[in-house]
Residue, then its C-alpha position, 0 to 999 in steps of 0.5 A: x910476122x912480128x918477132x917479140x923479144x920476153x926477157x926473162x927473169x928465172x923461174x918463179x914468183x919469188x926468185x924469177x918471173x912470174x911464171x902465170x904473167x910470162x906464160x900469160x905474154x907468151x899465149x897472147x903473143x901466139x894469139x896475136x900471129x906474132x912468134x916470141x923470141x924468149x932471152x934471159x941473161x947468162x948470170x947466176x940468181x941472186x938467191x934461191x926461194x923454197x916457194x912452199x916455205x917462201x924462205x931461202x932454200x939451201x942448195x946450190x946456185x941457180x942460173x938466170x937463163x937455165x932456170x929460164x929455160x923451163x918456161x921457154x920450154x928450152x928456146x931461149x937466147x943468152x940475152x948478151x946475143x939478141x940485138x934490137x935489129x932481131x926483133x920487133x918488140x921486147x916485153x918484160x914479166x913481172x916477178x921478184x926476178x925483174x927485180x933481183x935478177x934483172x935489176x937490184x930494185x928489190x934491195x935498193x929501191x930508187x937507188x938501183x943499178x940494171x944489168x947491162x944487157x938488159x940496159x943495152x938491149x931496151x936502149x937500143x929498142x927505144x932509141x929505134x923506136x921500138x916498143x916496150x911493154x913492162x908487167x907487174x914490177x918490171x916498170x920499176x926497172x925500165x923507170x931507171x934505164x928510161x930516166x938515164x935516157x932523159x925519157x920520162x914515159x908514163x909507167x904503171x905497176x897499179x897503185x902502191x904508193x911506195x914504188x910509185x914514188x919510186x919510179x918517179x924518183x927514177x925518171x918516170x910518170x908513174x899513172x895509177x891504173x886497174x889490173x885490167x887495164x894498161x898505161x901505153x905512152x905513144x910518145x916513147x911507145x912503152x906499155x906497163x900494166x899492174x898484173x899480180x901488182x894488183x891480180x887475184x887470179x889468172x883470168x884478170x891478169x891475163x886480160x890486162x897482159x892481152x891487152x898490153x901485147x896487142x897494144x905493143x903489136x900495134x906500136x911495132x906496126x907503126x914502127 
């Protein structure tokens, strides 16, 4: 059985990982016969969104992996312990957290700075040749890891022109691509699909996030 590493972001589209889109990897994975070995970083949020105001809430402080928890259902790895050598794969949902939390894509653009477990761990994954999928937004954070690497994959996050141009600023080949539908690089075996960068609903997302996860299988069996 494949063991597929989902890093997540937080809890939430605004803040954190899109919830729908890591479920949707989470049931897909499940459907494949693979076992989902879920991880965040151990680092506080960089803001809090009241998702009905869809404005900063007051508060205290959250943290990237307890908020995490709730959609791992409690199973889930301080990111700064899991090794390329536990799993198969790792995948990346999307959500203003891959980009907040995971990276600052969000406040810097091409200029943007990855945390360091998230940069090491991809590291390892492709230097071992190991597939990668990245939904929604997250391409735009494997665009910086991958450039420093010199790799240069094809990435999607659909069609915005501003972060397409981003990513290609960073190091990627960003392609344009169908929210059904996913970009797979066999050459760095990286898999990206648009997801709510494009989706107006659960079933088509989910359809393009299937798809990326049976690809992301197929690329671990050829490891």
């Amino acid at each position: 059985m494949k063991t597929i590493g989902v890093c997540l972001s937080g809890c939430g589209v605004f803040d954190g990982s899109e919830i729908h889109e890591a479920v949707c990897t989470l049931l897909a994975i499940d459907q494949a016969g693979a076992k989902a070995l879920c991880c965040a970083p151990n680092t506080p949020q960089v803001e809090v969104i009241d998702h009905v105001k869809k404005q900063p809430a007051g508060g205290p402080a959250r943290n990237v992996l307890v908020e995490s928890a709730r959609i791992a259902r409690g199973e889930i790895a301080d990111l700064s312990t899991v090794k390329a050598s536990q799993i198969d794969a790792l995948i990346f949902p999307g959500g203003f957290g891959a980009a907040k939390n995971l990276c600052d894509f969000a406040s810097k653009g091409a200029a943007c700075t990855v945390h360091p477990d998230v940069e090491r761990l991809t590291g390892e994954l492709l230097k071992a040749r190991k597939p990668v999928g990245a939904i929604c937004i997250a391409p735009a954070m494997l665009a910086r890891i991958v450039g420093k690497l010199d790799l240069h994959p094809k990435l999607t996050i659909g069609s915005d022109r501003q972060t397409a141009d981003a990513i290609n600023k960073m190091g990627g080949q960003h392609c344009d691509c169908p929210v059904r539908e996913i970009i797979v690089d066999e050459r760095h075996k990286i898999v990206s699909t648009p997801a709510y960068m494009l989706g107006r609903g659960p079933a088509e997302v989910f359809e393009g996030i299937g798809k990326l996860v049976a690809e992301v299988i197929r690329l671990a069996d050829a490891t």
